[in-house]
C-alpha positions in Angstrom: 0.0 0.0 0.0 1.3 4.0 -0.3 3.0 5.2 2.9 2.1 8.5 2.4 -1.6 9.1 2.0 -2.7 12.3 3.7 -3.8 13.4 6.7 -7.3 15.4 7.3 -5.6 17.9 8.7 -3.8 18.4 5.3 -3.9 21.6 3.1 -5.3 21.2 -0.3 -1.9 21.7 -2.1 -0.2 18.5 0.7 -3.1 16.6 0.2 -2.9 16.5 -3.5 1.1 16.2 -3.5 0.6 12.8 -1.1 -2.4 11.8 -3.5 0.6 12.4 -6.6 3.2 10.8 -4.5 1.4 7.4 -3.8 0.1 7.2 -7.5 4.1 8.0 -8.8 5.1 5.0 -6.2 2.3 2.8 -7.4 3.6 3.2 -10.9 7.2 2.3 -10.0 6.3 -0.6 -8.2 9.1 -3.6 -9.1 11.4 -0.8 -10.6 14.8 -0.5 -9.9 16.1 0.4 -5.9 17.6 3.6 -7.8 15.0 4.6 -8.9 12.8 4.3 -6.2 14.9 5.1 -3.6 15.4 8.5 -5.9 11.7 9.2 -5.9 11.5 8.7 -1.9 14.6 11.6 -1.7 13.1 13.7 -4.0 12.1 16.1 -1.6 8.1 15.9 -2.0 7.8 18.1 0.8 9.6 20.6 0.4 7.8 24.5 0.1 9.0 24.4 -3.7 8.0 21.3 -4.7 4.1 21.8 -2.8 4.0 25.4 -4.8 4.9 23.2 -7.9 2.6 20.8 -7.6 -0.6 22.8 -6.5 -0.4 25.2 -9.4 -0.3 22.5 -11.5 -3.7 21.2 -9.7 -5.1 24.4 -10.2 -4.0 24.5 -13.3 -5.9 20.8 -14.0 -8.9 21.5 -12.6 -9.3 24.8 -15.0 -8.6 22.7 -17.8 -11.9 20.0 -16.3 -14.2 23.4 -16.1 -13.3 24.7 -19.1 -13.4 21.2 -20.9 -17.2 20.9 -19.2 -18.2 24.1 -19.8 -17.3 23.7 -23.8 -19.0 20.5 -23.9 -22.2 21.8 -22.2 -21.6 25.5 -24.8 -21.8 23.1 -27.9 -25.1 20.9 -27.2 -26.3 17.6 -28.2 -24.7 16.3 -32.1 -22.3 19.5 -32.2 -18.4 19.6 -31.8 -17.0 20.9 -28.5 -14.2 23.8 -28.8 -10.5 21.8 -28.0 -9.6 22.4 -25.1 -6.6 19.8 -25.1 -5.5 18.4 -28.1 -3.3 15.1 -29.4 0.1 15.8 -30.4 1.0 16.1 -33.4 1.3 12.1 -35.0 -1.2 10.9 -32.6 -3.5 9.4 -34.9 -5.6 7.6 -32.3 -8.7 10.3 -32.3 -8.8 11.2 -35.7 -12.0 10.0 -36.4 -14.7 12.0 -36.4 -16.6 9.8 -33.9 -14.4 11.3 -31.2 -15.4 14.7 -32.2 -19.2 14.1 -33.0 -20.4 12.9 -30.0 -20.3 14.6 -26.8 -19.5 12.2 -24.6 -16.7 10.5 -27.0 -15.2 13.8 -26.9 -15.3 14.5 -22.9 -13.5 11.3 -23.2 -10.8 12.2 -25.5 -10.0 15.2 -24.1 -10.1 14.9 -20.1 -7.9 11.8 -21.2 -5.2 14.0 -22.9 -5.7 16.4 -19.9 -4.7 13.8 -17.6 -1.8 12.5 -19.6 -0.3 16.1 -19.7 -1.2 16.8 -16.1 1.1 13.3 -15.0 3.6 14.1 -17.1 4.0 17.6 -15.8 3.4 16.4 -12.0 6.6 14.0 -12.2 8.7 17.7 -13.7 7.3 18.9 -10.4 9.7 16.7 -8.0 13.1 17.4 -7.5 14.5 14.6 -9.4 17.9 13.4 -10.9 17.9 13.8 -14.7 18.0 9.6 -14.9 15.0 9.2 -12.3 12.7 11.8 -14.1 13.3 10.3 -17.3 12.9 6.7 -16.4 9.8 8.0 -14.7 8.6 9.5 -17.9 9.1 6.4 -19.7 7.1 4.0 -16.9 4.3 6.9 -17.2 4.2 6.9 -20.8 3.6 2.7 -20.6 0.5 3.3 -18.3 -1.0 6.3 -19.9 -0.5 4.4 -23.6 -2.3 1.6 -22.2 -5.2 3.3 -20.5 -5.9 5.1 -23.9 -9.7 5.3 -24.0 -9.1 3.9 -28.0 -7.7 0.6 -26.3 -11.2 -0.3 -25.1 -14.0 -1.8 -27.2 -16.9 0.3 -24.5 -15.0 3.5 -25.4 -14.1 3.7 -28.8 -16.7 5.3 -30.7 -15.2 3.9 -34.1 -14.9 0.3 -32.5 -18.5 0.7 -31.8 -19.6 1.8 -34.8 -18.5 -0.8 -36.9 -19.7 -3.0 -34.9 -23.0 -1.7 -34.8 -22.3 -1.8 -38.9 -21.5 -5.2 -39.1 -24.1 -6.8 -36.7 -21.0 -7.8 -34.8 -19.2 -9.4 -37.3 -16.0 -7.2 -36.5 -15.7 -8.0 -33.1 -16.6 -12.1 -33.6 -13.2 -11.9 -36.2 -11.5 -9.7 -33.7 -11.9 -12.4 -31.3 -10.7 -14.7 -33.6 -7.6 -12.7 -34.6 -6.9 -12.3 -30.9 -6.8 -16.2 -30.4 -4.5 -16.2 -33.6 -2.1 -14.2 -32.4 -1.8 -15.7 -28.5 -0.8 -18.4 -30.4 2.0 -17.3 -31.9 2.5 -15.0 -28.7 3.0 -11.9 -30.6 0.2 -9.5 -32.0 0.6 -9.5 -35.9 1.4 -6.1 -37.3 1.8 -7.0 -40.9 -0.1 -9.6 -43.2 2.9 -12.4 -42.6 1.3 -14.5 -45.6 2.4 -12.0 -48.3 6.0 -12.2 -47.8 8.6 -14.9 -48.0 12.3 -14.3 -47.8 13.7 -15.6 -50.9 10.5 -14.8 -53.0 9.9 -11.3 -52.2 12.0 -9.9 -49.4 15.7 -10.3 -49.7 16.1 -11.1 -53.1 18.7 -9.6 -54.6 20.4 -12.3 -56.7 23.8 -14.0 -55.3 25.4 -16.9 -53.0 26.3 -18.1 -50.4 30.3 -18.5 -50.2 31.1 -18.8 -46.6 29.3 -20.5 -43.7 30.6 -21.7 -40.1 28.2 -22.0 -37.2 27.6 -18.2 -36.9 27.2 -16.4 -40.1 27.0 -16.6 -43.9 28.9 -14.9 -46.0 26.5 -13.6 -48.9 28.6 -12.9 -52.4 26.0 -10.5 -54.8 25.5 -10.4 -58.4 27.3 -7.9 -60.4 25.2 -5.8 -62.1 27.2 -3.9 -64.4 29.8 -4.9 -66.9 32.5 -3.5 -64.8 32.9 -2.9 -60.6 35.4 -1.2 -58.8 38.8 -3.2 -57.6 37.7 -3.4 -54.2 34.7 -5.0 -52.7 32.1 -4.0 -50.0 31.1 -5.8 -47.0 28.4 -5.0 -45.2 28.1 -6.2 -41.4 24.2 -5.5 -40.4 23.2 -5.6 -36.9 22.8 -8.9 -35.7 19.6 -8.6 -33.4 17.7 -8.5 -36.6 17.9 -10.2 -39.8 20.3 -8.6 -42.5 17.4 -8.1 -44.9 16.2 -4.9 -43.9 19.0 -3.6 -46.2 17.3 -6.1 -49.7 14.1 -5.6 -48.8 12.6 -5.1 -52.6 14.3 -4.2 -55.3 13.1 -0.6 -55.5 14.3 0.1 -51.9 17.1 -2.4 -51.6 20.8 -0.5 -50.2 22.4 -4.0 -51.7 20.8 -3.5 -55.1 21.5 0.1 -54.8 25.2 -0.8 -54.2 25.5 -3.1 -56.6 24.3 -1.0 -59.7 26.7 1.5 -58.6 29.5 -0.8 -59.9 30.4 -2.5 -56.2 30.7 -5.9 -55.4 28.9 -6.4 -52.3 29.1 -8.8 -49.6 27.0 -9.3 -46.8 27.2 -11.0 -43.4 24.1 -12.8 -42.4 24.4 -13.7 -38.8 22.8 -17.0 -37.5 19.3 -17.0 -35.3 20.8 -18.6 -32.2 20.1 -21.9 -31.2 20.6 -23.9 -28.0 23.9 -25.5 -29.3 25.5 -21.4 -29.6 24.1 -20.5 -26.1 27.7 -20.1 -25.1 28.8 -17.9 -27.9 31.0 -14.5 -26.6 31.7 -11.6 -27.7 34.7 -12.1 -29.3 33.6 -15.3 -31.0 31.0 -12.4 -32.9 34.0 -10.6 -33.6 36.6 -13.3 -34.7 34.4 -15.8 -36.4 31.5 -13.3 -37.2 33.3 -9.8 -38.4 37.2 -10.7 -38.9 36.0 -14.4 -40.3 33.9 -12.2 -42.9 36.8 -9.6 -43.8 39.4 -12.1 -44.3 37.2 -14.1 -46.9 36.1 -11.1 -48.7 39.6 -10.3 -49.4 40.7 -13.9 -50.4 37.8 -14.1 -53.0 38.6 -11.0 -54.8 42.3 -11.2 -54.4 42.8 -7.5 -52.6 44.7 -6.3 -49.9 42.0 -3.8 -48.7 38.0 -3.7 -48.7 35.4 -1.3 -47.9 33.7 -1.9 -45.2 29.9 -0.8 -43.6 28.1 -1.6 -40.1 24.9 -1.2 -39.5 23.6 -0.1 -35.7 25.4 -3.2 -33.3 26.8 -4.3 -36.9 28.9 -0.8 -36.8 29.6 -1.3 -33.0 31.0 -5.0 -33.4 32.4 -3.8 -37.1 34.1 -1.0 -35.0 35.6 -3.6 -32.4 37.2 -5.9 -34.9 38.7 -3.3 -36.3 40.2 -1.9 -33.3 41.4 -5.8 -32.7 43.1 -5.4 -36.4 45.2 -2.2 -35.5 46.3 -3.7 -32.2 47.6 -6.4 -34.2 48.8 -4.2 -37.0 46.7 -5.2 -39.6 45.6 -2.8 -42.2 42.6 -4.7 -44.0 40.0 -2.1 -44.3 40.5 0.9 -46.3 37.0 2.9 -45.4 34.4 2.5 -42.9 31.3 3.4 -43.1 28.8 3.6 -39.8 25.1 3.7 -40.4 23.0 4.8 -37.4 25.9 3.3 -34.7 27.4 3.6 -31.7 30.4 3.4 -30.4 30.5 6.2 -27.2 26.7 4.9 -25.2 27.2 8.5 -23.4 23.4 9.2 -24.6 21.7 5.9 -25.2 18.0 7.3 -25.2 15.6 5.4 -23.2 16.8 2.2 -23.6 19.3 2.7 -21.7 17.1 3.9 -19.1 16.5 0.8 -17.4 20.0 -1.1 -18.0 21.7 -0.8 -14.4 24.0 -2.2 -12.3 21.0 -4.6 -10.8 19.5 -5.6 -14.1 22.8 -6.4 -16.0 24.0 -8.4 -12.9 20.6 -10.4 -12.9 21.3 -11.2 -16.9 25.2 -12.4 -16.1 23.2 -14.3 -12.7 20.5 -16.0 -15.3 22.5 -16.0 -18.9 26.6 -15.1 -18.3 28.0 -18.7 -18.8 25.0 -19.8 -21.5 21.9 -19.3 -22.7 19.7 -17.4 -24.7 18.3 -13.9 -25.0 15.3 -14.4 -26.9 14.6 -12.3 -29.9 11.2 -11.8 -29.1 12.0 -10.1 -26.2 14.4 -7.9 -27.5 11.4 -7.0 -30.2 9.3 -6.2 -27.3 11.4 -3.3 -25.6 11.9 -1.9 -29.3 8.1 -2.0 -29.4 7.5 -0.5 -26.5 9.7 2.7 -27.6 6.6 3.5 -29.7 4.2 1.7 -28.2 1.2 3.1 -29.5 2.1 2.8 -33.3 3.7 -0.7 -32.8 1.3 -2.5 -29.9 -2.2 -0.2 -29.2 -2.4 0.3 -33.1 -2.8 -3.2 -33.6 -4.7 -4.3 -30.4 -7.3 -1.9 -32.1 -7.0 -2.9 -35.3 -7.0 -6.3 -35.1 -9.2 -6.8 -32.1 -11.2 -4.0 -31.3 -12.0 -3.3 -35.4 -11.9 -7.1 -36.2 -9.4 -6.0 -39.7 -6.3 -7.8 -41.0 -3.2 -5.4 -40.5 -2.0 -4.5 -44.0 1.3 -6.3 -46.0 4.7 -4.0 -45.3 7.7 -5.4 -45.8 9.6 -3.4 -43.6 7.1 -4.4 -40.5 7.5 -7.6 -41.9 11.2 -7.6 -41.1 10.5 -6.2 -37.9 8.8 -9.3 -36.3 11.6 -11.5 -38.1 13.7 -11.0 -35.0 16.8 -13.2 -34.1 18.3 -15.0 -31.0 21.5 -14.1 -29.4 23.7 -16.1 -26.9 24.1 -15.0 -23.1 27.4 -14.2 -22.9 27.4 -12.1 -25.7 24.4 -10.6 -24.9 26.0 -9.9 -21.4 29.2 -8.7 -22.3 27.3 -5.9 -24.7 25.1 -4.9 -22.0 27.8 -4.0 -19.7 29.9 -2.7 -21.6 28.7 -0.5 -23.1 25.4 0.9 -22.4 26.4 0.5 -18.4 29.7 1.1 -18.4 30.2 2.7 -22.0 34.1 1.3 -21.9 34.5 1.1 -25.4 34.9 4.4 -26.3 38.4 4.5 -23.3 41.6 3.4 -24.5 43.2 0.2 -23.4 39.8 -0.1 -21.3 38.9 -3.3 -22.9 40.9 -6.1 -24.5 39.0 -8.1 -27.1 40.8 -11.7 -28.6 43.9 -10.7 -26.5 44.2 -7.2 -27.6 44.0 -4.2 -25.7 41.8 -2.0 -28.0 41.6 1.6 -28.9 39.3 3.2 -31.4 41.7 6.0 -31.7 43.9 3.9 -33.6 41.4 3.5 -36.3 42.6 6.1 -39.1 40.8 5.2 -42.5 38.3 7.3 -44.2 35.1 7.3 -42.1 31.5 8.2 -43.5 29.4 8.2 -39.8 25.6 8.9 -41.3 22.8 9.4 -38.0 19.1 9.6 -38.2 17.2 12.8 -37.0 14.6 11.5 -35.3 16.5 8.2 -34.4 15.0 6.5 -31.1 17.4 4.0 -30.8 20.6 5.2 -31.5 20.0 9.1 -30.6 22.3 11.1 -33.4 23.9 13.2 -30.7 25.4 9.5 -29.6 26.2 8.6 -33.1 28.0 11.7 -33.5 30.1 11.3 -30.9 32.2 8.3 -33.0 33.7 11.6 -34.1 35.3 11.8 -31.5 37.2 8.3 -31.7 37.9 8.0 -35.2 41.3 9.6 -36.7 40.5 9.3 -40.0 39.3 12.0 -42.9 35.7 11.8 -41.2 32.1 12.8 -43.0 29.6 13.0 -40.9 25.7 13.5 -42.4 22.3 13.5 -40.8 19.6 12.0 -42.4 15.9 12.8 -41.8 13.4 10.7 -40.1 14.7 7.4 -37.9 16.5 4.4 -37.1 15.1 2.2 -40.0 13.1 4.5 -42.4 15.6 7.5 -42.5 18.7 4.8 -43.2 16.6 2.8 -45.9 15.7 5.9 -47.9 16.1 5.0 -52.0 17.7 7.1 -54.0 15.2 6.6 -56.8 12.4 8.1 -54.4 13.5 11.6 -53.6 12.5 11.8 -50.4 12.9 13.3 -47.0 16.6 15.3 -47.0 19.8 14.8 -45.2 22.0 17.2 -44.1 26.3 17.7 -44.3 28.8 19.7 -42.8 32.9 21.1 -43.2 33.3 21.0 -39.3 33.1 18.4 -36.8 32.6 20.8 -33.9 32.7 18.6 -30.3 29.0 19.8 -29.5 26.9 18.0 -32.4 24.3 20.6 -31.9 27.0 23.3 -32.7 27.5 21.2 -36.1 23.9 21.0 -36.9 24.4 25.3 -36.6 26.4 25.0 -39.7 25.2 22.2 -41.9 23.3 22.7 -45.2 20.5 20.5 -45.6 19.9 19.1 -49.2 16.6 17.2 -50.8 16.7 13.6 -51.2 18.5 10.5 -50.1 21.8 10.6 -48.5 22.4 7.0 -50.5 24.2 9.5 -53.3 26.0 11.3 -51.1 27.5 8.3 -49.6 27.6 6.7 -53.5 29.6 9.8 -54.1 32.4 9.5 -51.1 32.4 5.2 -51.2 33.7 5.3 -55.0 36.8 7.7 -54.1 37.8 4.2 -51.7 37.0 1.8 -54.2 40.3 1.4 -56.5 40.2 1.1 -60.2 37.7 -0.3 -62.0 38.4 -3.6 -63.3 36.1 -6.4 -65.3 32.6 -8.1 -63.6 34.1 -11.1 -62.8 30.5 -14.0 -63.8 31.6 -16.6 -61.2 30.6 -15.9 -57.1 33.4 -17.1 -54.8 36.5 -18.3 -55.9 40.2 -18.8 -54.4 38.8 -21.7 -52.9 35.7 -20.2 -51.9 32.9 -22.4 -53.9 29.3 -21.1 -54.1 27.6 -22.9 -51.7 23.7 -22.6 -52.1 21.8 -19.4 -53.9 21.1 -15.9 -51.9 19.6 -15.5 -49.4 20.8 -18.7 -47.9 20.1 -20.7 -44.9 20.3 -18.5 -41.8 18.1 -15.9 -42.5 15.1 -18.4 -42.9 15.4 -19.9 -39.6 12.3 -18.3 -37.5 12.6 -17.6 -33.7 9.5 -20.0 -32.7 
């Protein structure tokens, strides 16, 4: 029960700061010691904190009268004046049920009222910048899932077509409910209409390499000539490598291949109970150093070009810190899409990764097991909960409809396995401890490792509106890096703003001369240009790319045979 419920002989303002306090406790119930302990110090008593909180109760209570008196202003069948209205993007009240009928609208709006009203209340303690935001995030969970739109009694567009339907909506709502607890996942996509192989990840090529982590995935040439040296692109490998060949019109391997490079790409396995004891540095020496050492012996180079994608770029970034330590010079330019190497501003999923919870994962999963994917895909979910869960719950359940085919969304339930160890060793150090970015901190295969060492030609592109790996973050590799560095933002996020054709024209990306050490200073001085940053990056990649020499027909070679067609094995294998 809350310790702190008031007393009768409590002013109005202490009454409602106990009444704020227990509900702010309620909600962190089972969270971190830190966290709570924060909340209990946060000095809810104090003469600043009561001002805080009882103008804000004021405040609320204006809001309620004025909402009231609107409602009552308008009469029956006749849209209220707003009083509180969604954010912009919140697309959960844009029907005009919400609007049309009075009590549909009192609901919508004394909802958003009470959603601003927590969020300000928990600005109103005096709280650590970590504890407010964690806070935030919990709050933002509840207030998500209390959405009147979640409820079939209080969604007037819910109602409606059922009313429309003689019931017929909810009856196959039910249905797709009972569909999805069996796959223990809600469906966001229609998973019938694509099949990797057939039309997801089809750019043409083999298979060349395989051990019991990755395959190594040699492309087609597309043109009658390519550039000397190859690409290789390490993806992240929490996901399936496909969301880079998703279709040909938005494909960055198809894209890279017509530009005259021959690509390579790492496809990491979906972990089964056999790799449960898989580290770090197996990732790096038989995932990332296994891959760069083949790519080389098939096209007969001393140098590639390389590319990581989000942890692709971090573990891409580690092996090659591994190879200067040991003096080896295999790389000639790297390219980081949307990664981190310094965790100093990890958004909010690094909110809840503390000394308690990492210890708990080394306690269940350190010496073996397995992280499920499907887990992993639910804390990315619930970044944006309400476009990827409450969307669907009233979609699929509440409407009774079939979510819509989308290849991207497709990818993003493909989600992948990892081992334990791995999985722990990343967690602490990096988003905990953020070691990587110290010299000599950490020794990887035997080496100690410093990214200052790494002096190629770096192109470091971030994503705007990224909510996974925040851009500040991403440009802070910067920082590291020695080498003639580019950095570009690119609008939008994490997936949409990195897989942005060429051929589309759309959305912008932005460049700058300086690499200032406040990234906001450097957004000051970029220029922003229309379109995709792919031709910028086409642009800088073929200045690393050597002379350009005959399409060789044949994939693999120097004792690299093509094993089985693109996309291979790996990729199909399904976390069930």
């Amino acid at each position: 029960m809350p310790s702190s419920a008031p007393t009768p002989e409590a002013s109005p303002a202490q009454a409602w700061q106990a009444l704020t306090r227990n509900f702010l406790e309620a909600m962190t119930a089972g969270a971190d010691p830190q966290l709570k302990s924060a909340l209990q110090t946060a000095g809810t008593h104090t003469p600043e904190v009561a001002g805080r909180l009882a103008e804000l109760q004021l405040r609320f209570s204006e809001q309620h009268l004025r909402l009231w008196a609107a409602l009552a202003a308008a009469g029956p069948g006749h849209p209220s004046a707003a009083v509180e209205s969604p954010a912009p993007g919140d697309r959960r009240f844009s029907g005009a049920e919400w609007r049309s009928a009075p009590f549909y609208d009192y609901l919508r709006q004394s909802y958003l009222i009470n959603a601003r009203y927590i969020n300000e209340a928990i600005d109103a303690f005096d709280l650590d910048a970590r504890s407010r935001e964690q806070l935030h995030f919990a709050a933002r969970q509840m207030i998500d899932a209390f959405s009147p739109a979640n409820f079939a009694a209080t969604n007037p567009e819910a109602l409606k077509l059922a009313l429309e339907t003689q019931g017929a909506s909810l009856t196959q709502g039910m249905q797709n409910l009972m569909e999805d607890a069996q796959k223990g996942r809600i469906s966001i996509t229609d998973e019938s209409a694509f099949e990797v192989g057939r039309n997801v990840g089809t750019s043409e090529g083999a298979v060349v390499f395989r051990n019991e982590l990755i395959e190594l995935i040699q492309y087609k040439p597309l043109t009658e000539n390519v550039h000397q040296r190859p690409l290789l692109i390490v993806p992240p490998c929490i996901n399936k490598y496909y969301i880079l060949d998703l279709q040909p019109d938005n494909s960055l391997v198809r894209y890279a291949v017509e530009q005259g490079h021959t690509v390579f790409m790492v496809s990491w396995r979906n972990i089964l109970a056999e790799q449960d004891k898989l580290t770090w540095d197996d990732y790096l020496q038989d995932g990332v150093l296994r891959a760069i050492a083949t790519v080389r012996e098939i096209s007969g180079v001393d140098k590639i070009n390389a590319v990581g994608f989000c942890v692709g770029g971090t573990l891409l970034g580690s092996a090659l810190a591994v190879q200067a330590a040991r003096g080896e010079d295999w790389v000639e330019s790297l390219t980081l899409l949307a990664a981190m190497l310094d965790f100093s501003e990890t958004g909010e999923i690094g909110l809840f990764v503390d000394e308690a919870n990492v210890e708990a994962r080394e306690a269940a999963m350190g010496q073996g097991g397995i992280m499920p994917g499907r887990d992993l895909a639910f804390v990315f979910s619930a970044l944006r909960a309400n476009d990827l869960v409450w969307s669907y719950v009233v979609n699929n359940y509440l409407k009774g409809k079939r979510p819509e085919a989308f290849d991207l969304l497709y990818w993003n339930g493909d989600s992948t396995n990892l081992p334990g160890p791995m999985y722990c060793w990343y967690l602490r150090n990096t988003y905990l401890e953020n070691n990587l970015r110290i010299p000599g901190k950490l020794t990887m295969l035997g080496q100690p490792v410093d990214l200052g060492r790494l002096r190629m030609p770096a192109y470091l592109l971030a994503t705007r509106e990224d909510h996974i790996v925040p851009w500040h973050s991403a440009y802070r590799s910067a920082g590291l890096l020695k080498g003639d560095l580019r950095f570009v933002l690119g609008a939008s996020g994490h997936i949409a703003g990195v897989v942005n054709p060429a051929g589309k024209n759309r959305r912008s990306y932005w460049t700058g001369t300086k690499l200032p050490s406040d990234p906001e200073a450097w957004m000051q001085g970029a220029t922003e240009h229309p379109g995709s940053w792919w031709r910028d990056w086409s642009a800088w990649l073929a200045g690393h790319a050597g002379k350009t020499i005959k399409a060789k027909k044949r994939l693999g070679g120097r004792g690299h045979k093509a094993i089985e067609a693109a996309p291979g094995r790996y990729v199909r294998e399904r976390v069930v």
